[in-house]
C-alpha positions in Angstrom: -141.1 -25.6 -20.5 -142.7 -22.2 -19.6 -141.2 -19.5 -17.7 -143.3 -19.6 -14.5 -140.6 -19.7 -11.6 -139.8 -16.3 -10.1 -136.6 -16.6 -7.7 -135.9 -14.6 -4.9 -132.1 -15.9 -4.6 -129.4 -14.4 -2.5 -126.2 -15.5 -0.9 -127.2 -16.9 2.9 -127.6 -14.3 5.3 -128.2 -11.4 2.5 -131.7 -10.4 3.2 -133.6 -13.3 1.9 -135.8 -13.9 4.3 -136.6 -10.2 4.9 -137.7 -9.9 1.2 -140.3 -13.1 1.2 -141.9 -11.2 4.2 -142.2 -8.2 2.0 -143.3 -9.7 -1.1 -145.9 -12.2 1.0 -147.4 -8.9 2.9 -147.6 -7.2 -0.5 -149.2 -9.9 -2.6 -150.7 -12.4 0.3 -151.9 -10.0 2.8 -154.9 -7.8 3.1 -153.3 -5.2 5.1 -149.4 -5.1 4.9 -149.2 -6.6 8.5 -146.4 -9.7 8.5 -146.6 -12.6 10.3 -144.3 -15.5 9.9 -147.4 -17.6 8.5 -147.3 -15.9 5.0 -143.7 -17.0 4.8 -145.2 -19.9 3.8 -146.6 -18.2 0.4 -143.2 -18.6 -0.8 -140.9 -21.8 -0.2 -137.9 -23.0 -0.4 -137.1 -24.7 -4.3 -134.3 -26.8 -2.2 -136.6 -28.8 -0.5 -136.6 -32.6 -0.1 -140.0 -33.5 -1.0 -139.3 -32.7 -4.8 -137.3 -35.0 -5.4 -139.7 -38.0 -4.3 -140.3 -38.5 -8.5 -136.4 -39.8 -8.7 -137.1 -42.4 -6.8 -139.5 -43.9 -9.6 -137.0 -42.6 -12.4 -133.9 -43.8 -11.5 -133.8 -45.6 -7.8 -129.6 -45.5 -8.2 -129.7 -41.7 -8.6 -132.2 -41.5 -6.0 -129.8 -43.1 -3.3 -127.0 -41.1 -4.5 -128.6 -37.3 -4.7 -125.9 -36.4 -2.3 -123.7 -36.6 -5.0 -124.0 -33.3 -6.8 -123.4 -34.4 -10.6 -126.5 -36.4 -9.7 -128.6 -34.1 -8.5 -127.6 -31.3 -11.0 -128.8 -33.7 -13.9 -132.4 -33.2 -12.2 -133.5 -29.6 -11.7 -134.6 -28.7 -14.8 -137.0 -31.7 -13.9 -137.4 -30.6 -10.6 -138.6 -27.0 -11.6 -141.0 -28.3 -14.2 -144.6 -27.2 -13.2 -146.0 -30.8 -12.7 -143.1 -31.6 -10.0 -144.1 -28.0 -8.4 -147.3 -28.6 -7.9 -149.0 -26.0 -9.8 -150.3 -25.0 -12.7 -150.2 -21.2 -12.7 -147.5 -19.3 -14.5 -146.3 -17.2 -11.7 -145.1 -18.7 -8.4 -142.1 -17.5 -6.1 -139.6 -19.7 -5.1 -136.7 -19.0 -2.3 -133.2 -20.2 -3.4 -129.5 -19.8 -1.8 -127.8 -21.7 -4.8 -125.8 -20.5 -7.0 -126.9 -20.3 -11.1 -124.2 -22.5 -12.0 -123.9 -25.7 -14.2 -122.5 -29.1 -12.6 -121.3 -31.8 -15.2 -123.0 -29.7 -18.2 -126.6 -29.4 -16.4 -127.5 -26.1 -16.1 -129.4 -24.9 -12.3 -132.1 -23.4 -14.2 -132.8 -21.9 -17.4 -134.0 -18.9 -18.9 -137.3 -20.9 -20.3 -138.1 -21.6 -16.6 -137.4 -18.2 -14.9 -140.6 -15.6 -15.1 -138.3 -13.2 -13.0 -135.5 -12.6 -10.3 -135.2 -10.8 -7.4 -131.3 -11.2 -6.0 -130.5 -9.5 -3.0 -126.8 -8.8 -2.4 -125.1 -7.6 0.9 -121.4 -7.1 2.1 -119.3 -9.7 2.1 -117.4 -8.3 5.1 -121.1 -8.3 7.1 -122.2 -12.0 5.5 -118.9 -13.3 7.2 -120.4 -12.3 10.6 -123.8 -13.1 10.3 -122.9 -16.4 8.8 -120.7 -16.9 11.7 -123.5 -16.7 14.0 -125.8 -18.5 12.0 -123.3 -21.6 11.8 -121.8 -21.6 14.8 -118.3 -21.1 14.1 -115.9 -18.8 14.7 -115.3 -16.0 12.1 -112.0 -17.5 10.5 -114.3 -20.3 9.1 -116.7 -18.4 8.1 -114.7 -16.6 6.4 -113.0 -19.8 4.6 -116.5 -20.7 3.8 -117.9 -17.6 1.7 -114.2 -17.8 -0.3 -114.9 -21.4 -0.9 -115.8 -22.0 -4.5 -117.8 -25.4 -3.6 -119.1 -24.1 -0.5 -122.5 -26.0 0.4 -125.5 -26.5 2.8 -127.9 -29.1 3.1 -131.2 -29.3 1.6 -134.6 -28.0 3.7 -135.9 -31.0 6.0 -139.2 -32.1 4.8 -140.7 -35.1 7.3 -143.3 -36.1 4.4 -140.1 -36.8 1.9 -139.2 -40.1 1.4 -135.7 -39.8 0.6 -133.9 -41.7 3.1 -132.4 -39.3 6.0 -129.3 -40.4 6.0 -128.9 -39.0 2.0 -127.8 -35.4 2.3 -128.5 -33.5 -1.0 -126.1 -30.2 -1.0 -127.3 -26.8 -2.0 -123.9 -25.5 -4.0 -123.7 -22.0 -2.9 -120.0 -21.6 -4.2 -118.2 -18.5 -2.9 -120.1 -14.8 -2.3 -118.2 -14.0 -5.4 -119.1 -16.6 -7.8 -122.9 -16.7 -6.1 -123.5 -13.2 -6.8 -121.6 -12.9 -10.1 -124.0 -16.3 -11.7 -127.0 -14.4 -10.5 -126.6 -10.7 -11.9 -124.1 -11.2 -15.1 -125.8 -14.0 -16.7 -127.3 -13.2 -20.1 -131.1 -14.5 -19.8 -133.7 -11.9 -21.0 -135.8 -12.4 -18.0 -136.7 -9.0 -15.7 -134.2 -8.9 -12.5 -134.3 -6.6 -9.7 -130.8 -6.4 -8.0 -131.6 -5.2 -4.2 -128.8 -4.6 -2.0 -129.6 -5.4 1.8 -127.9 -2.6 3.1 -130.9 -0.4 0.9 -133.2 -2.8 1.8 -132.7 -2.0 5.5 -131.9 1.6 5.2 -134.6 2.9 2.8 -137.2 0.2 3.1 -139.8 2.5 2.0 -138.0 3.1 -0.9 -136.9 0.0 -1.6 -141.0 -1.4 -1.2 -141.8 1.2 -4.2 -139.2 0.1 -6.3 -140.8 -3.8 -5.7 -144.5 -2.3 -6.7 -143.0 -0.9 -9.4 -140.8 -3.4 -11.1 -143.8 -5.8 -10.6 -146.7 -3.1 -12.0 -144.1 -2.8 -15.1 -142.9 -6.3 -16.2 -146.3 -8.3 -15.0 -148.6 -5.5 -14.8 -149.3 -6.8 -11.4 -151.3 -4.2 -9.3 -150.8 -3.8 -5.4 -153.9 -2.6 -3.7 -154.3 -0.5 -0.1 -150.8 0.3 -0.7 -150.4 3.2 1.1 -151.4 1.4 4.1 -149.4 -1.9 3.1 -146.6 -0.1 3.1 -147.1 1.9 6.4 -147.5 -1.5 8.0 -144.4 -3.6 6.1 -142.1 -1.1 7.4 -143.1 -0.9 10.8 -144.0 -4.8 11.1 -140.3 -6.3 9.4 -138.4 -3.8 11.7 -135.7 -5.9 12.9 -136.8 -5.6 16.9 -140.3 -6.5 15.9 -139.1 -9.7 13.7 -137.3 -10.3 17.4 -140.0 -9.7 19.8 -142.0 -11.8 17.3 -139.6 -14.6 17.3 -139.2 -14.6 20.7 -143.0 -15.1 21.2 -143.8 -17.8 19.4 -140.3 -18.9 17.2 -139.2 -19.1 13.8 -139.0 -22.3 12.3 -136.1 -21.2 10.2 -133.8 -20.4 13.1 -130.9 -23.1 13.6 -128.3 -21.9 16.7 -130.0 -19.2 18.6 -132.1 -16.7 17.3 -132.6 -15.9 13.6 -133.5 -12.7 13.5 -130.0 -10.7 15.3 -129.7 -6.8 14.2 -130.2 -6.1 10.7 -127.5 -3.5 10.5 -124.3 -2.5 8.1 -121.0 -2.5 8.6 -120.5 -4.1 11.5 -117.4 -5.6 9.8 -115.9 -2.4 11.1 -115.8 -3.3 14.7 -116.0 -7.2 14.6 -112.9 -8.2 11.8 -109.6 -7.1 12.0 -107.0 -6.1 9.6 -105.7 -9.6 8.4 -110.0 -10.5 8.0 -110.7 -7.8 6.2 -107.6 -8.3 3.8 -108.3 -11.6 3.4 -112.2 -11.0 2.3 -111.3 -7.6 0.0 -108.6 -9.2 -1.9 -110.8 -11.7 -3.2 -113.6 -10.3 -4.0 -112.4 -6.2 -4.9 -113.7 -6.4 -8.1 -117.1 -7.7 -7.5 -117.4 -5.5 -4.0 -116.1 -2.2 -6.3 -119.0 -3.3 -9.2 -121.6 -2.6 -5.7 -120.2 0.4 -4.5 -118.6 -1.1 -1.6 -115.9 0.8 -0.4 -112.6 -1.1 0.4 -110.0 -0.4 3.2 -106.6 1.1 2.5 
């Protein structure tokens, strides 16, 4: 094994998809200027198509991958560079699972990881923007980002040939757990913690940090910056990313638009007293470690 897989991983609805736009205009772009195209620079690890090799392994595993002691006994396979489908030693990979171990196989290890960005946000704020994602009404959301097996399904890939009707789960597990597997783990790999309410507030900032944590650990050099970053900020403003999706789309958007309002705190307006309880007396600890401030 060789560490060549750098994750960008977050909770859903943290800021994940704002970041691969950022790091594809630094690093796939001549000018800075996004378009949803370079997304494609940087997919999804949780995607069907990689686990076509199972098939020839073990077909009985391979018709039960929506079984997740199954499928847990094959990423570290999965995330070998062969499987990938490259041979370099650097390549980005989105993920929404959490760095947890199912039935003593680990999600990843530290041999594989060249570097993590994890982008944390709010629980309060997740709630509602996972809401809206969804489709359900707050209350469930809410029961879903306390859930300690809390799942999603795998990315849809048409060229897969695992049968549709097999449903592979991404375990996300709770905000708490998700966020806690991600930043106190004990790999000697570089990580940049980001939270999204920085990430939208100081972007600028945020982008210099990114040039600089690469520069540092991988002596990776941006060119044109200056202008890059003149045009990241003003092309991954949230009404942009809108007018944008409204033109053409988003292939990432499930119920109604994907890109909403990028903003903080709207917890403040949209839950009420018992929600709010409910979400800080879980998680106070972990929310208090990220200087988010709890309600009386």
């Amino acid at each position: 094994m060789s560490k060549h897989i750098f994750f960008i991983a977050s909770y859903p609805k943290s800021g994940n998809t704002l970041m691969r736009l950022i790091l594809s205009a630094l690093f796939f772009s001549q000018d800075g200027i996004v378009n949803f195209k370079i997304l494609r620079n940087i997919n999804q690890l949780e995607n069907r198509k990689l686990l076509d090799f199972i098939k020839e392994k073990n077909e009985d595993d391979f018709l039960s991958l929506n079984k997740t002691p199954i499928l847990f006994k094959y990423f570290l396979k999965i995330q070998e560079k062969i499987n990938l489908g490259f041979k370099e030693d650097f390549c980005f990979f989105k993920t929404h699972m959490a760095a947890l171990s199912v039935g003593g196989h680990p999600y990843t290890v530290e041999n594989n990881i060249k570097g993590i960005i994890y982008l944390v946000r709010d629980p309060r704020d997740v709630a509602i923007s996972w809401a809206k994602h969804a489709n359900i009404d707050i209350n469930k959301s809410i029961n879903f980002i306390l859930n300690d097996v809390a799942r999603i399904n795998w990315e849809e890939n048409k060229n897969a040939i695992l049968p549709p009707e097999i449903k592979p789960d991404v375990l996300i597990s709770s905000w708490e757990k998700h966020v806690i597997s991600w930043t106190k783990n004990k790999w000697s790999v570089p990580e940049l913690v980001i939270k999204f309410e920085d990430l939208i507030e100081d972007k600028e900032k945020v982008i210099h940090n990114l040039i600089n944590f690469f520069q540092k650990n991988y002596n990776i050099k941006v060119l044109n910056v200056e202008e890059k970053i003149k045009n990241i900020v003003n092309t991954t403003d949230f009404k942009y990313l809108k007018s944008e999706e409204e033109k053409i789309g988003f292939e990432e958007s499930k119920n109604g638009p994907f890109f909403r309002t990028g903003k903080k705190n709207q917890w403040i307006n949209k839950l009420n007293n018992v929600q709010i309880k409910i979400i800080e007396e879980q998680f106070s600890k972990t929310m208090k470690d990220f200087n988010y401030k709890l309600t009386d």
